[in-house]
N, C-alpha and C positions, 0 to 999 in steps of 0.2 A: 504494500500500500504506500502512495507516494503518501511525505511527510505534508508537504501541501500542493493542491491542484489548484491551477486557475483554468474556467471551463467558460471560453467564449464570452469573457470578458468584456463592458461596453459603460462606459463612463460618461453622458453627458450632460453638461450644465444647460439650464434652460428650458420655460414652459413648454417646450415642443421636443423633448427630449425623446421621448416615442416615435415621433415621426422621424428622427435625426436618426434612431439607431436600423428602422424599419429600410432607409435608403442606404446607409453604411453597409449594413448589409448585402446589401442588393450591388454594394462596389463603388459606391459613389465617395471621391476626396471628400475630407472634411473641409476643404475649400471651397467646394462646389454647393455647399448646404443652408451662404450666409442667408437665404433666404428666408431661415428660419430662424434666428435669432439666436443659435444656440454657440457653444462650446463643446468640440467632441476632443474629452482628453485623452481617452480610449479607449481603443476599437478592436473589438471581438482579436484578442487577448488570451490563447492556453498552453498551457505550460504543466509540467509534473515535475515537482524538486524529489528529489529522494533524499531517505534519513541519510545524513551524513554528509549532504552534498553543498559544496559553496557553490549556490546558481548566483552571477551576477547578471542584472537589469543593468544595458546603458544605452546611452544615448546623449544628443545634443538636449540643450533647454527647448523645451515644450514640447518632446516626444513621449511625455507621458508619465516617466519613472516613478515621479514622485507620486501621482496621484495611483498608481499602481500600486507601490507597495502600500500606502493608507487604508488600500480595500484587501487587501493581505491580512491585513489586522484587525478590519471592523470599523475603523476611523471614518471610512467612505461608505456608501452603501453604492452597491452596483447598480446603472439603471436596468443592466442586462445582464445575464450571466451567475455564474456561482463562482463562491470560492468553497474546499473544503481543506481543513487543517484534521489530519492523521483522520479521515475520511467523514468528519464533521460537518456539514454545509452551516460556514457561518453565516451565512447573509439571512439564515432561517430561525438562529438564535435571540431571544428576548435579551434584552437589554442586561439584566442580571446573569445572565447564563453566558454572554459575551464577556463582560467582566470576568468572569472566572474562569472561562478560557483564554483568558487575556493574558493570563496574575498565573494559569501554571504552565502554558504552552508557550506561550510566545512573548523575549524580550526586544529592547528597541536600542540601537544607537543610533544616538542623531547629527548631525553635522554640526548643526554650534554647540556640543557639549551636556546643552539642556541640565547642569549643573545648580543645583541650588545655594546661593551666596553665604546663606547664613549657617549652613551647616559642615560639620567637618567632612573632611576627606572619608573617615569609615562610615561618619550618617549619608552621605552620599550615597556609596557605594551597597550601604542596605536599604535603602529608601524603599527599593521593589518588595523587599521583605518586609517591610514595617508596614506598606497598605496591603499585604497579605493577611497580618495579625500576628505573623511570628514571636514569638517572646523577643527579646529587647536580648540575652543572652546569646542566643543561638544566632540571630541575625548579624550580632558583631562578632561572633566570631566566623560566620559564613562568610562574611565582607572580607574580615581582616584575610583570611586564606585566600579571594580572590584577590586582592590588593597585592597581597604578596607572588601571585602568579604573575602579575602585568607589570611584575618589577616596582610597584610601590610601598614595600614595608619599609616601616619607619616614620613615612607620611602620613601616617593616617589621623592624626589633628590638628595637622594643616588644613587650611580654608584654599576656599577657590583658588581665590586671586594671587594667593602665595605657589601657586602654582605656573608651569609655560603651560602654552597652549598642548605639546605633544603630552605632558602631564594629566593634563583633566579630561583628553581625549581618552586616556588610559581609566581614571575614574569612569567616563562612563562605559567602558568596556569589560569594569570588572562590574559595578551596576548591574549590567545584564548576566555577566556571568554567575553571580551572588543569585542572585535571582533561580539558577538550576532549571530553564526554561530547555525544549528538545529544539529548540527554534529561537535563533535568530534573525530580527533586522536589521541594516545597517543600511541609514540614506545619508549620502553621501558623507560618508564616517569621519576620512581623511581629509577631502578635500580643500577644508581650514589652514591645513595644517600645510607648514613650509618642505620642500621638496625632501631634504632631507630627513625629517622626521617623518614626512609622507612614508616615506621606505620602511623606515625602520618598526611604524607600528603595522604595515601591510607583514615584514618578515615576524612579527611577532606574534597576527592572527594566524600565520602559517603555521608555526611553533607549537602555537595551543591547540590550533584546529587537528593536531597531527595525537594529540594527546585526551582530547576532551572528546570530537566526534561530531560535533554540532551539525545541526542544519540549519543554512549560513544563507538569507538571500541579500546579496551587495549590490546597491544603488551606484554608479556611477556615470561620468561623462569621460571618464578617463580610458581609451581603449587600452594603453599602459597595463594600467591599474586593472583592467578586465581580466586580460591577457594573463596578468601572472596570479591572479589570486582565484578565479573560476573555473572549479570541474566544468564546468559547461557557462556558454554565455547568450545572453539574450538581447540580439540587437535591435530597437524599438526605433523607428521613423516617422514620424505625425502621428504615434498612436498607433502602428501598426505593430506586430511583428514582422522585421524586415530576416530575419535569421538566428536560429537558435543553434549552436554546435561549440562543440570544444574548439581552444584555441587553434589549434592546428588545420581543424576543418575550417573553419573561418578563414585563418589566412590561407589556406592553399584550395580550398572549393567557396567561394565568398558566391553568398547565392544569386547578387545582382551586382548591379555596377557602382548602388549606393554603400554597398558592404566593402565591395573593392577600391573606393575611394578613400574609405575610411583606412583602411589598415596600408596604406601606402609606404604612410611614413613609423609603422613600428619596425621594433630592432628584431627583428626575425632570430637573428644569434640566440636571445635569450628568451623566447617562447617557444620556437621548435627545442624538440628535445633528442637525446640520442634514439630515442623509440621512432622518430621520424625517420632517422638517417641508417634505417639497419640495411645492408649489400648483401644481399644474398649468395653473389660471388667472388665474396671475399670469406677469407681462411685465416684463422688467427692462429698463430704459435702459442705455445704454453707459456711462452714468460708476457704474453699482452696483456696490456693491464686491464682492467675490469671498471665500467662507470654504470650504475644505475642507470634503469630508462627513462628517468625523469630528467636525469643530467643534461641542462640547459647547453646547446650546441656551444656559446658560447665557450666555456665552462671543460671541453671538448678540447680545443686546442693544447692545453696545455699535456694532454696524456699526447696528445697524436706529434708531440716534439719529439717524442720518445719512441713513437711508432706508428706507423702511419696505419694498422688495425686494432681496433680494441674491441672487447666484447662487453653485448651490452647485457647486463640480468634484471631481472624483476625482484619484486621487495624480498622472493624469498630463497635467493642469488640462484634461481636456475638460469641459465643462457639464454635470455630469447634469440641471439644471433651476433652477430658484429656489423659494426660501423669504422668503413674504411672517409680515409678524405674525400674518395671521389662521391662517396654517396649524399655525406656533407656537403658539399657543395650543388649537389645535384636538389637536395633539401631545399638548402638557400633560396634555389633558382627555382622552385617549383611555385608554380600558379602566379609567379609575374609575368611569363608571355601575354597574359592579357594588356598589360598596361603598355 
């Protein structure tokens, strides 16, 4: 059972919101609709995340993202469509019954922090637990243990502002994590934040996610930022889905010319992986060294100094094959003939 579905999806603002979704349907731009007064933020919208899985949403400003993930949670109500969280149809939930699927299923990071000023660093980070009812006991120390995963012990009665911003982004990442929800949000989480700190809490959720399991839906504009932290990615265009596939199928099967425009300018080095670049007609010796399939091609060069085959294995070192130079480069060079 997926962890949550979106099923034909259809968001629009405005009294004629019925008629708006009735000719969307039918294939009509939401530019073509001004007739009726409406706002379509989006359009028949489905997707299945599985437990476990970082699905990231991206897209430019007003393709929809944000008002997407709101109806993920119950924030929005769909004008069309279902959602169902671990096979639940929220959009059919009463008001109190959404709440508390709110409070055990699903937590939120937000982009500006959403940080409360007058409280500390560990009332922060329980805050999900205290509108739970948790005792006051158990909730700091649930905090304190996430605080101390996202590299904050010691902070924990420090106040906001005594904090940088890479800091309070980490509060509210333990927040959710405190919280012990199977589901995570995150709209536009990093985005705030300055490039280099961007990285370092992007390599941090990979850390934890590698250790906790979550199921992770990430908000972004960033294809970057898609690319390296999505099992699978979700490319939105006026509301549409313009393409949903892992990073690799995207860059190298990109479904239209709007998908292929986009990924022009990523570093291809470090989203293909050595699992892209395996040569079937290549033969490794016994002393070649060995890289994970996940090992970033980039990442690659430095064994292939030493030999120009290495063998790639899976997490649990069987052989899936080898990766010579010529296949890397053949990686590199694949699905840019179109441009």
């Amino acid at each position: 059972m997926p962890a949550v579905r979106a099923d034909h999806l259809y968001k629009v603002f405005g009294r004629q919101a019925g008629a708006a979704v009735e000719r969307l349907a039918d294939g009509s731009h939401r530019d073509t609709i001004a007739d009726l007064e409406v706002t379509a933020a989006v359009i028949d919208v489905s997707f299945d995340v599985e437990p476990g899985e970082i699905f990231v949403v991206m897209g430019l400003s007003g393709s929809g993202k944000s008002t997407l993930i709101r109806m993920l949670n119950g924030l929005l109500e769909p004008t069309s469509g279902s959602v169902e969280v671990d096979g639940v149809d929220i959009t059919a939930l009463r008001k109190k019954e959404l709440l508390k699927l709110r409070g055990e299923k699903i937590s939120m990071v937000f982009q500006h922090f959403a940080l409360l000023p007058h409280r500390t660093v560990l009332e922060n980070a329980a805050y999900g637990l205290e509108l739970r009812g948790e005792p006051r006991a158990e909730r700091s120390e649930r905090a304190g243990e996430t605080l101390e995963l996202v590299g904050l012990g010691g902070w924990e009665d420090k106040y906001p502002h005594q904090l940088s911003g890479g800091m309070q982004q980490r509060v509210g990442l333990a927040r959710a994590l405190a919280a012990d929800t199977d589901i995570i949000l995150m709209d536009e989480a990093f985005s705030a934040l300055d490039p280099l700190i961007r990285r370092d809490m992007q390599t941090q959720l990979l850390e934890l996610q590698k250790s906790l399991g979550k199921t992770i839906i990430f908000i972004t504009h960033d294809l970057n930022e898609a690319m390296r932290l999505g099992d699978r990615i979700c490319v939105l265009r006026d509301g549409r889905v313009a393409q949903i596939g892992t990073a690799q199928e995207i860059l190298n099967e990109p479904a239209n010319d709007y998908v292929e425009r986009f990924t022009e300018d990523v570093d291809r080095t470090r989203v293909l992986t050595a699992a892209a670049a395996l040569d079937s007609g290549a033969t490794a010796g016994a002393t070649a060294p060995q890289v994970a399939a996940d090992t970033p091609i980039a990442e690659l060069y430095t064994d292939m100094a030493r030999s120009e085959v290495v063998r790639v294995v899976d997490e649990d070192g069987s052989v899936l094959g080898t990766a010579s130079r010529t296949s890397v480069l053949a990686a590199l060079a694949s699905g840019r003939e179109r441009s």
